[in-house]
C-alpha positions as CSV (number, residue, x, y, z in Angstrom):
1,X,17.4,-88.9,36.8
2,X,14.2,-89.8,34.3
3,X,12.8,-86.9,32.6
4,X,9.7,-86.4,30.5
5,X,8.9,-84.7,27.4
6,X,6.4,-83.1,26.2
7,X,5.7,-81.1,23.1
8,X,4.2,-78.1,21.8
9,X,3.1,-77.0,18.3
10,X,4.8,-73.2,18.7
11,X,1.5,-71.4,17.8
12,X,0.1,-72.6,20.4
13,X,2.4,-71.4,23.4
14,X,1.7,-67.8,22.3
15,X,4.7,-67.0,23.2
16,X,6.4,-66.3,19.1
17,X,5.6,-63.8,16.7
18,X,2.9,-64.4,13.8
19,X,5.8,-64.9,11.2
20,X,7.3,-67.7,13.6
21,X,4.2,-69.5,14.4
22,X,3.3,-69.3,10.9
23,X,6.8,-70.4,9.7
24,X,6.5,-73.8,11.8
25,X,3.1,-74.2,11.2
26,X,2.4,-73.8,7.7
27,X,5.7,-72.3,5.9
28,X,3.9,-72.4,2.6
29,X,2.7,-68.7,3.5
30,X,5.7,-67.7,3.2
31,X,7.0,-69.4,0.3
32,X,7.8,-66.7,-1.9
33,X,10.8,-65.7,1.1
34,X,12.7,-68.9,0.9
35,X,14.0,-71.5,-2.1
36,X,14.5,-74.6,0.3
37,X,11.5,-76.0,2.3
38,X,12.1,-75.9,6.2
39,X,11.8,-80.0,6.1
40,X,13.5,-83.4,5.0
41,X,12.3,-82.4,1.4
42,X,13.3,-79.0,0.9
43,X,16.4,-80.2,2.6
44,X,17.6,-82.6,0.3
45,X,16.6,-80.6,-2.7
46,X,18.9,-78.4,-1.0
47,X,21.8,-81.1,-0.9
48,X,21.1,-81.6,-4.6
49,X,21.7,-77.9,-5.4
50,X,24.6,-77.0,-3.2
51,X,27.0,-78.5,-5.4
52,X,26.2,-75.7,-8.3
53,X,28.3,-73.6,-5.6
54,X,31.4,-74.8,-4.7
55,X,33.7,-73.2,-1.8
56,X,37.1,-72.9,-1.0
57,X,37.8,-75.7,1.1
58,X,41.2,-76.2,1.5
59,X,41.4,-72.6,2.7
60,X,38.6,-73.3,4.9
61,X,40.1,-75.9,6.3
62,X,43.5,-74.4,7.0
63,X,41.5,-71.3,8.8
64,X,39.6,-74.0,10.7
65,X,43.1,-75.6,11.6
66,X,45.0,-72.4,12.4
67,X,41.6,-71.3,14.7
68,X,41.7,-74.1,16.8
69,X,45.8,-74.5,17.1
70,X,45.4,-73.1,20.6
71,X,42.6,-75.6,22.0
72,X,42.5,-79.6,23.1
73,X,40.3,-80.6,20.4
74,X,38.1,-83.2,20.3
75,X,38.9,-86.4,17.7
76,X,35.5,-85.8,16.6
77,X,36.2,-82.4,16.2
78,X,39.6,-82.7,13.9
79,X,37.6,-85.6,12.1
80,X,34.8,-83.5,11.3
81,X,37.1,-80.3,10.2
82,X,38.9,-82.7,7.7
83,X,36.0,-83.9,6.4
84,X,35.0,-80.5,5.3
85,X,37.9,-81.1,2.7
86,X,35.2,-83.4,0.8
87,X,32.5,-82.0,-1.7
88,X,30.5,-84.5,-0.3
89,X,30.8,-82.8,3.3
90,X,28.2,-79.9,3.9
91,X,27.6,-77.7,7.0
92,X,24.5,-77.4,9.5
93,X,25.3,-74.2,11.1
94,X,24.1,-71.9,13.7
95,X,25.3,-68.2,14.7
96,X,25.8,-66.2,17.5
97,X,27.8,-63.7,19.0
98,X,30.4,-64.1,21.9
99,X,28.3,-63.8,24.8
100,X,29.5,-63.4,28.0
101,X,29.2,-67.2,29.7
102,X,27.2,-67.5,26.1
103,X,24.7,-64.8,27.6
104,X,21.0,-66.8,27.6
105,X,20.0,-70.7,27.6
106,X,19.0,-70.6,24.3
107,X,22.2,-69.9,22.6
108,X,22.8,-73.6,23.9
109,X,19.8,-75.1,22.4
110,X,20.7,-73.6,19.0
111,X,24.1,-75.5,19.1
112,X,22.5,-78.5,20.3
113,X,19.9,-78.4,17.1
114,X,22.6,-78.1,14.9
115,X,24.3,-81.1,16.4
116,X,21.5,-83.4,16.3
117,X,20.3,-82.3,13.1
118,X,23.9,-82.9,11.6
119,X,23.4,-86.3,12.7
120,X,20.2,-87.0,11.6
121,X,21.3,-86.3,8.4
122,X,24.4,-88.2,8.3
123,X,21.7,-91.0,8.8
124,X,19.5,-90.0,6.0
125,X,22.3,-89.5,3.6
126,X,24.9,-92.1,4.6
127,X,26.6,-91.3,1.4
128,X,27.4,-87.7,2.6
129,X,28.8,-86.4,5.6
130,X,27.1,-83.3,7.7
131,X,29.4,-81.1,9.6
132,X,27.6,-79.4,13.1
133,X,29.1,-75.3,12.7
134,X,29.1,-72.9,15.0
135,X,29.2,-69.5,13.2
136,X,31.2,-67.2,16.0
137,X,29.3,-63.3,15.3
138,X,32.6,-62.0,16.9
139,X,32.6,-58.8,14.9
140,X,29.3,-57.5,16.9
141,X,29.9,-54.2,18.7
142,X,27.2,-54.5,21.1
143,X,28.6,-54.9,24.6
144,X,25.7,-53.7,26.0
145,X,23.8,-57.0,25.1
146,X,27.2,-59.4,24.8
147,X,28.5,-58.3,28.2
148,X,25.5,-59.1,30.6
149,X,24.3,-62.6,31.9
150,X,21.7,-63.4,34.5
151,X,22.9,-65.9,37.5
152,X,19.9,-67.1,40.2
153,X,18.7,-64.2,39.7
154,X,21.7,-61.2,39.8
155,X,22.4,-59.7,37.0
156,X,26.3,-59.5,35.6
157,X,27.5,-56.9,33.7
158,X,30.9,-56.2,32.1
159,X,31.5,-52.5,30.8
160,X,34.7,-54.0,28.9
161,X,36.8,-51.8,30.9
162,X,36.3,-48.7,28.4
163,X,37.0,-50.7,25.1
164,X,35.0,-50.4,21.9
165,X,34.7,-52.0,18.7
166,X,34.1,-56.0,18.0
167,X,33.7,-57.5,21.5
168,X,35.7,-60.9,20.0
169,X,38.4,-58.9,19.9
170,X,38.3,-57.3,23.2
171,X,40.8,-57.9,25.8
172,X,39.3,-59.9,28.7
173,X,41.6,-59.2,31.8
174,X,39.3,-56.7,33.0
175,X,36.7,-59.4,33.6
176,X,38.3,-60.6,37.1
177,X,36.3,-58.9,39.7
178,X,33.2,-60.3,37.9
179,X,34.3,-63.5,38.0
180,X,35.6,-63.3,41.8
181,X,31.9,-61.8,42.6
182,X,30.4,-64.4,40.5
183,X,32.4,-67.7,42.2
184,X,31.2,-66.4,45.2
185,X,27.9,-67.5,44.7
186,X,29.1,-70.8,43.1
187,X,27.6,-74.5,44.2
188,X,26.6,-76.6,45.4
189,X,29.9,-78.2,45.3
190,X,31.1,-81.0,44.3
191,X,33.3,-82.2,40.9
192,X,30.6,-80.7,38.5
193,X,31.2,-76.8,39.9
194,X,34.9,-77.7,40.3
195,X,35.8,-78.8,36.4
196,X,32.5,-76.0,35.3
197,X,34.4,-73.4,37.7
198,X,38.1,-74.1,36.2
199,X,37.1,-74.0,32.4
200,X,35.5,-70.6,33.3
201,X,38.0,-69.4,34.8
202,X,40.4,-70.5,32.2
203,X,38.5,-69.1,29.1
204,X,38.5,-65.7,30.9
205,X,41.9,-65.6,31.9
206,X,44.2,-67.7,29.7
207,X,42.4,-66.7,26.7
208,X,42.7,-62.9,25.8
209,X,40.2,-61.8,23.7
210,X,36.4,-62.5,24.0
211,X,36.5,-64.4,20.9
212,X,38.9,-66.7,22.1
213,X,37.6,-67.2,25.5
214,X,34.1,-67.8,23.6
215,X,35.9,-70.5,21.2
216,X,37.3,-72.2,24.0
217,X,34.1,-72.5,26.3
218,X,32.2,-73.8,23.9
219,X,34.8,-76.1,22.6
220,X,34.4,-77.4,26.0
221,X,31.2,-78.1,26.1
222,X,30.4,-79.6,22.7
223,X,33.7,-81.0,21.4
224,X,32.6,-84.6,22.1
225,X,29.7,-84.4,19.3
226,X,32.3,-83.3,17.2
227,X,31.0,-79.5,16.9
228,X,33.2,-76.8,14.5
229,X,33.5,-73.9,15.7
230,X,34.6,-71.0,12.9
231,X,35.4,-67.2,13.6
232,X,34.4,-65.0,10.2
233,X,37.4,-62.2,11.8
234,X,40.0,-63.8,9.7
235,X,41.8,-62.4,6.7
236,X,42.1,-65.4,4.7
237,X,38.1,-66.4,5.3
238,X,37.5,-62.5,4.1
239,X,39.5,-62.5,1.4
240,X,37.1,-65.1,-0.8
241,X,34.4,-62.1,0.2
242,X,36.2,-59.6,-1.5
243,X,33.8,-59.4,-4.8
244,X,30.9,-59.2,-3.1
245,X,32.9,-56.2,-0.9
246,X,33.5,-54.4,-3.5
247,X,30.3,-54.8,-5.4
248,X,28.9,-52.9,-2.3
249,X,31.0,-50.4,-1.3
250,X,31.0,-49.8,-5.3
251,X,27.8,-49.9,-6.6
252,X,25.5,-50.3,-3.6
253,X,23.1,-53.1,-4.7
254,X,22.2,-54.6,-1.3
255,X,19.5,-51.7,-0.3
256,X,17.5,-51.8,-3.5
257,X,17.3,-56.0,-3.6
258,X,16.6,-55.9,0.7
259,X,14.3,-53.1,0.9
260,X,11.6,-55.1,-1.8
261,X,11.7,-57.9,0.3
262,X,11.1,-56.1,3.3
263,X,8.2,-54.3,1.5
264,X,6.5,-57.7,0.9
265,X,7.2,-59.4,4.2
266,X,5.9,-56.2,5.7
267,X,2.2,-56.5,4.3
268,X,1.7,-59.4,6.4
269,X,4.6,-59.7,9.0
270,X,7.2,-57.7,10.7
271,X,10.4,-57.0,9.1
272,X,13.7,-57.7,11.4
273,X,16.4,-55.4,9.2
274,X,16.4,-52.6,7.5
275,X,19.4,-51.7,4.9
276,X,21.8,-48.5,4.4
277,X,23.5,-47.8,1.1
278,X,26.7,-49.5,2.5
279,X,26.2,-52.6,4.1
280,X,29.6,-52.9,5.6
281,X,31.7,-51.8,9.0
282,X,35.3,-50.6,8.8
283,X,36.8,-52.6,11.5
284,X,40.4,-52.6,13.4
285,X,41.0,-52.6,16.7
286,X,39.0,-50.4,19.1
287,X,37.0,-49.7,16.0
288,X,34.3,-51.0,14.3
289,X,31.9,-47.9,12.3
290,X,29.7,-47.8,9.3
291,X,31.3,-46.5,5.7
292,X,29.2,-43.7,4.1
293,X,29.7,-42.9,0.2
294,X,30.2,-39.2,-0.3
295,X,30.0,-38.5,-3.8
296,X,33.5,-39.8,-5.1
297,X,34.5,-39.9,-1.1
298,X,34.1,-43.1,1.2
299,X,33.9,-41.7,4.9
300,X,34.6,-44.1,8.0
301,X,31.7,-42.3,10.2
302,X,33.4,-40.7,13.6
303,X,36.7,-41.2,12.4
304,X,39.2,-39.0,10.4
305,X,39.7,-41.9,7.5
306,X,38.9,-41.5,4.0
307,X,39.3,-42.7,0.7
308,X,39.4,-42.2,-2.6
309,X,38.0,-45.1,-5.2
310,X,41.6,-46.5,-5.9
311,X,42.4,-46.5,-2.0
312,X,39.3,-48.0,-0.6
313,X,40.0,-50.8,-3.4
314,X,43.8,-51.2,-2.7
315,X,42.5,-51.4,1.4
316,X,40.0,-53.8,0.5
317,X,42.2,-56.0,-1.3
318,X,45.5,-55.2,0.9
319,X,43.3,-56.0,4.5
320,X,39.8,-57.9,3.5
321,X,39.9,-58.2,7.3
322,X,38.9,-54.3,7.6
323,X,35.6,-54.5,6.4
324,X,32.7,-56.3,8.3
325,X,29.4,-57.5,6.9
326,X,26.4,-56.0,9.0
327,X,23.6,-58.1,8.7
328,X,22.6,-57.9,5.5
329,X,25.9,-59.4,4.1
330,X,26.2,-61.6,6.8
331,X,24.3,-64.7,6.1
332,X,26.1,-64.3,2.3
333,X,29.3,-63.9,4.0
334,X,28.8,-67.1,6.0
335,X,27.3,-69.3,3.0
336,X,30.5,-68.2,0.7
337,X,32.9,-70.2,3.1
338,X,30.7,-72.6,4.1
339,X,29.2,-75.3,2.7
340,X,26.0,-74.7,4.3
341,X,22.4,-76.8,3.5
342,X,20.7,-75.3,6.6
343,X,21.0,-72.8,8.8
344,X,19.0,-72.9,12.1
345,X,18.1,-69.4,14.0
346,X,16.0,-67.8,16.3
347,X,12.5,-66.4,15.5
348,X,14.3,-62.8,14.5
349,X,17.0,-64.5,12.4
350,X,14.8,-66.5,10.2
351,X,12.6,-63.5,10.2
352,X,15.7,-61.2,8.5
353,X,17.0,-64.0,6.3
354,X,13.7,-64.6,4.5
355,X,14.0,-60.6,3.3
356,X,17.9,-61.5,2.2
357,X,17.0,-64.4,-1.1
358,X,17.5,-61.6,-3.4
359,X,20.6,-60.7,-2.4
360,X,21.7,-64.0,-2.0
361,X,20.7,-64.5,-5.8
362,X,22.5,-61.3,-7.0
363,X,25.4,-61.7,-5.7
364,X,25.4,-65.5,-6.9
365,X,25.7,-67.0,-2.8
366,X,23.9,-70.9,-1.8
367,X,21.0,-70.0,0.0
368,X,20.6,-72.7,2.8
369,X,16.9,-74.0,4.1
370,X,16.1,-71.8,7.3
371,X,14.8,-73.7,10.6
372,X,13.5,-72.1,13.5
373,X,16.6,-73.5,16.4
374,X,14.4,-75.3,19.3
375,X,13.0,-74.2,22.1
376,X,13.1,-75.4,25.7
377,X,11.5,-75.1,28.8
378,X,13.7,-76.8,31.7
379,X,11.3,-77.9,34.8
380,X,13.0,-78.2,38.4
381,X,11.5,-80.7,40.3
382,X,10.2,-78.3,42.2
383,X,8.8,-76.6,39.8
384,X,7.3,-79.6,37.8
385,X,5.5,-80.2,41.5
386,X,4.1,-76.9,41.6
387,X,2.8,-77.1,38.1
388,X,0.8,-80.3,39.0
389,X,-0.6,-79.2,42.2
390,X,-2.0,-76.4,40.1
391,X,-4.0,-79.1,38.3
392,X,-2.9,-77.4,34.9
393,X,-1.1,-79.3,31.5
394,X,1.9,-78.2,30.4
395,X,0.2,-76.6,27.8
396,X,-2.2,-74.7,30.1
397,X,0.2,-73.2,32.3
398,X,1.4,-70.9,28.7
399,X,-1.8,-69.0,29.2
400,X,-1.6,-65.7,30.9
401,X,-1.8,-65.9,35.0
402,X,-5.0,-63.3,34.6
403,X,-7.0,-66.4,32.5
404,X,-5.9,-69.1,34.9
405,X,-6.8,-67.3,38.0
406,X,-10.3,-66.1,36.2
407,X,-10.9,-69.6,34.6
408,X,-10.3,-71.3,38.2
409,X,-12.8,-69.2,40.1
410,X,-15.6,-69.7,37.3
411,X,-14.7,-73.5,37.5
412,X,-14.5,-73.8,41.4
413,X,-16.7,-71.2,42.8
414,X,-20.3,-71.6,43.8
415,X,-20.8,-68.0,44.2
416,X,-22.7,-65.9,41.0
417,X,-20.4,-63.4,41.2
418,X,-21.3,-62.3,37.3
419,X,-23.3,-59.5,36.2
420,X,-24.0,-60.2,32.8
421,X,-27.5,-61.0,33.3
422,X,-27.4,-57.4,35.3
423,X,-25.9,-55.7,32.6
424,X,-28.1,-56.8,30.0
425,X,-31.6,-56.1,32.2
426,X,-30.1,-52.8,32.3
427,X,-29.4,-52.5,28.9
428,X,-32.8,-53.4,28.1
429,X,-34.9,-51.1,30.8
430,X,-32.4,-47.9,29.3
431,X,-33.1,-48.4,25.7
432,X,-36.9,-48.5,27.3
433,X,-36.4,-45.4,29.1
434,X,-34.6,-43.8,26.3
435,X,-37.7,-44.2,24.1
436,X,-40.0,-42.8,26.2
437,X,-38.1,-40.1,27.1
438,X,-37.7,-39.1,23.3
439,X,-41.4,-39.1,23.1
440,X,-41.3,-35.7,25.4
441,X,-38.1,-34.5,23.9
442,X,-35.7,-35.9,21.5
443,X,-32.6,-34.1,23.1
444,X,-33.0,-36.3,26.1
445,X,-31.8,-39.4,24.4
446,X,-28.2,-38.5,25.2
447,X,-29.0,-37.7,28.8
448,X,-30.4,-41.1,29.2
449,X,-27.1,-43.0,26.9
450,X,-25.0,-41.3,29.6
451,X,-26.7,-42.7,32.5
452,X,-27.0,-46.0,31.3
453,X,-22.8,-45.4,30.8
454,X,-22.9,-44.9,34.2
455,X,-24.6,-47.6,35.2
456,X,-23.3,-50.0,33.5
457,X,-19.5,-48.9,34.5
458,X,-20.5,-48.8,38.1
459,X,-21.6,-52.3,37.7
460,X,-18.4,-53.7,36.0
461,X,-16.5,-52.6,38.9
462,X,-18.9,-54.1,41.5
463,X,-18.7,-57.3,39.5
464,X,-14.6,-56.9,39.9
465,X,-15.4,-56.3,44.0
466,X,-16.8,-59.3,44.5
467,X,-14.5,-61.1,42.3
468,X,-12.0,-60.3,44.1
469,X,-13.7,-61.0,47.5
470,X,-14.3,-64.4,45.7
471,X,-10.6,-65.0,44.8
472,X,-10.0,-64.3,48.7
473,X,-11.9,-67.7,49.0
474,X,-9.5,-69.5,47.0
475,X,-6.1,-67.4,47.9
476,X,-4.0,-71.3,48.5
477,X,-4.8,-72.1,45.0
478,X,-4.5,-68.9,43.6
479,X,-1.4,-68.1,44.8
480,X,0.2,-71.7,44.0
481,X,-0.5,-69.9,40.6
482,X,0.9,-66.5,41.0
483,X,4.3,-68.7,42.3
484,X,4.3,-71.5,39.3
485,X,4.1,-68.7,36.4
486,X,6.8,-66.2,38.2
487,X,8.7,-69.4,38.8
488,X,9.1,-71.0,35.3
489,X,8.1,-67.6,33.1
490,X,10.7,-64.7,35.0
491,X,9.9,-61.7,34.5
492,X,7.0,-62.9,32.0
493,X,9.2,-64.1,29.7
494,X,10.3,-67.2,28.5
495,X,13.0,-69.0,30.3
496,X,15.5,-69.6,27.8
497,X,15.6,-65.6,26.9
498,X,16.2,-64.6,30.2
499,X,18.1,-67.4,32.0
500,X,22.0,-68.9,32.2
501,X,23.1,-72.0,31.7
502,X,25.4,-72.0,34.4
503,X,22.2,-72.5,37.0
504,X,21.2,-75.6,35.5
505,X,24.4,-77.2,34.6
506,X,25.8,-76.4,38.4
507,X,22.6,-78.4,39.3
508,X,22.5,-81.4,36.8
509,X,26.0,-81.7,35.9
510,X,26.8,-82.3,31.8
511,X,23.8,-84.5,31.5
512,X,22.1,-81.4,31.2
513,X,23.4,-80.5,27.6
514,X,22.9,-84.6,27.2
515,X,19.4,-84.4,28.2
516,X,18.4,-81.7,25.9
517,X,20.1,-83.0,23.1
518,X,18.5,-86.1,23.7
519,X,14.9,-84.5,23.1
520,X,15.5,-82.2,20.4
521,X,13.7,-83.7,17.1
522,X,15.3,-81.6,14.8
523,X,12.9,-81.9,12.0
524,X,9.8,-81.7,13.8
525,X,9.1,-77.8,14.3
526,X,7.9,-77.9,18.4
527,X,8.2,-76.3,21.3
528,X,9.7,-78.6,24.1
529,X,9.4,-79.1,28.0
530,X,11.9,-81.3,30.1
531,X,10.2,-82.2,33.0
């Protein structure tokens, strides 16, 4: 099937905050946020400096290995995890928690952005290598986002069957009735649902834990371009985190360094995170809760453990795996095991990693170039018809339904159903009136301000009366309209934060990741539309 594509500067959708559409438009606003260009420039200079910050690799590598021991891996895949053992092999990663069936549409374009961009890359630089790395967030804790996924138009939620703490490491055999009521509503058949339908069903049955069903679905779908996928719940990975741990838990220096960041962003933007003294969980099964310092006293919050200085060190050191970055150590967490030139995020990730370069700097961590990941708007057939018998451009149909309808009546009526010319001969004969009625009394000017009020409010609503008698006239084309926004905006929100991939994949088969991937120009900041 042939498919078109068509591109939008982001600003111009209106659909991303100032900070994004300024980012992708003209990042030299925010300069002062980031060290490394969002482009081919600040990326190379990136390349250049990386090597001033070398990693453990062969640990990486054998965490990498030992992760994927229970998967059918790719050759790509075990090619591109060996090369990591290079210094001349650096990372393009993107992050994202365990979703449930990897929760909304754009969590697959992020991937797919990392991919191509690895490649592109590899191109530019043939004398490196550029590893595509999926960066698993298992260690979030927020089921009530992870757990729910929209299908054609039901939403699925999964309560976890009463567990709490990191939702990777929740048990998933409780997910069976959602997946019997979900199959149920499966198709159209054919091979595509079948092998879609039996690698969902076996990442939620044969694999235990959300973070390993998670690994293995999205093994599945991007193991032939060779994509790494790396779980940060791993004692060994922790362990080359402890310094930067313990720097925290001792001295606390993340809140300071964060909160002046956020202070300048904030004059101009909106800030995304906001620091505590500790920026760590204290995780273990079933738990996951912030640490609080209490004089000489570290506290697990809602728990009975506690510890002295010498314990909370010996823990630290004994089970690294206990403690969990929140999002302020995060992106430092995931740039000390990676070799990382770029990572690619949504508009709220870029937004909280441009307040995080001083921490970065303190606590001597690579700070990648940022990208905004890409974003796509998938057209049906039938939806792409109804877009054209609207008469509108891609880029029109982002405005607001209220402008479209408004615009087509001025454009296509021959009524005058306006009352500007009204409004101002009012205006006009009042401010007359009101002079001559100061000339008897001066306290009558208000009397005559208030009826022009009046006037001039009973007028607006005529002028709405016969609008709407007007849009009657044109109710085909009107409501053609109404049915292509609700249709490709649901809910009045973008398609890839409210949507599934399931929907379109049962539809076009694994040429849909293909398609996208085929589009995505990974240096060129735009918004893009598959017709």
């Amino acid at each position: 099937m042939e498919h078109n594509y068509t591109y939008l500067p982001y600003k111009e959708t209106g659909c991303f905050s100032k900070l994004a559409s300024d980012y992708t438009s003209d990042h030299h606003l925010l300069s002062e946020f980031y060290q490394f260009a969002p482009d081919a420039e600040g990326i190379e200079k990136a390349i250049a400096e990386r090597k001033n910050f070398p990693i453990n690799r062969p640990l990486l590598v054998d965490a990498l290995t030992r992760q994927c021991e229970d998967l059918e891996t790719t050759e790509a895949v075990k090619q591109n995890i060996q090369l990591l053992l290079s210094d001349d092999t650096y990372t393009v990663t993107t992050a994202h928690q365990p979703n449930l069936m990897t929760g909304y549409l754009y969590f697959i374009y992020k991937i797919l952005h990392a991919i191509k961009l690895a490649g592109q890359l590899s191109n530019i630089h043939p004398d490196k290598k550029f590893v595509p790395v999926y960066y698993m967030g298992s260690e979030d804790n927020d089921l009530d986002e992870l757990g729910t996924f929209k299908f054609r138009g039901d939403r699925y939620t999964w309560d976890g069957g009463g567990q709490k703490g990191a939702v990777g490491r929740m048990d998933t055999s409780s997910l069976k009735p959602l997946l019997q009521q979900l199959f149920r509503f499966w198709g159209p058949p054919g091979p595509d649902a079948d092998q879609l339908q039996k690698v969902v069903t076996t990442a939620y049955t044969k694999y235990k834990t959300m973070g390993g069903a998670t690994r293995y679905l999205v093994n599945e779908l991007f193991g032939k371009y060779g994509l790494v996928i790396v779980d940060p719940d791993d004692a060994a990975l922790k362990s080359t985190f402890i310094p930067v741990m313990e720097d925290e838990l001792l001295h606390s220096p993340s809140i300071a360094l964060a909160q002046a960041q956020t202070q300048l962003l904030e004059q101009n933007y909106r800030s995304q995170l906001f620091p505590r003294p500790i920026n760590l969980f204290y995780l273990r099964d079933g738990l996951r809760e912030r640490i609080e310092r209490h004089e000489d006293t570290w506290v697990v919050l809602n728990t009975d453990y506690t510890f002295s200085r010498e314990s909370l060190l010996t823990e630290l050191h004994q089970h690294p795996e206990r403690f969990s970055p929140n999002v302020v150590l995060r992106p430092a967490f995931q740039c000390t095991i990676l070799p990382d030139v770029v990572f690619i995020g949504g508009g709220a990730e870029v937004a909280y990693w441009l307040q995080l370069k001083t921490v970065f700097s303190h606590h001597k961590v690579f700070y990648p170039a940022i990208l905004l990941r890409q974003s796509v708007l998938w057209l049906s057939q039938q939806q792409a018809d109804l877009r054209k018998k609207t008469g509108l451009s891609i880029g029109e149909m982002f405005r607001s339904e209220h402008d479209l309808i408004n615009d087509y009546i001025a454009a296509h009526s021959d009524k005058d159903w306006h009352t500007s010319k009204e409004s101002d001969d009012i205006t006009r004969l009042m401010q007359q009136l009101e002079e001559k009625a100061a000339t008897i009394d001066a306290t009558l000017r208000a009397s005559v301000k208030a009826a022009a009020t009046a006037m001039l409010k009973k007028l607006n609503a005529l002028e709405k009366k016969m609008l709407r008698s007007e849009k009657k006239n044109h109710q085909v084309h009107i409501d053609r309209i109404s049915r292509m926004k609700a249709a490709i905006f649901p809910g009045n929100s973008l398609q890839e934060r409210t949507d599934n991939f399931l929907e379109l994949y049962l539809e076009q088969g694994p040429s849909f990741i293909d398609t996208v991937y085929a589009g995505i120009h990974p240096l060129t900041p735009a918004f893009m539309v598959i017709e």
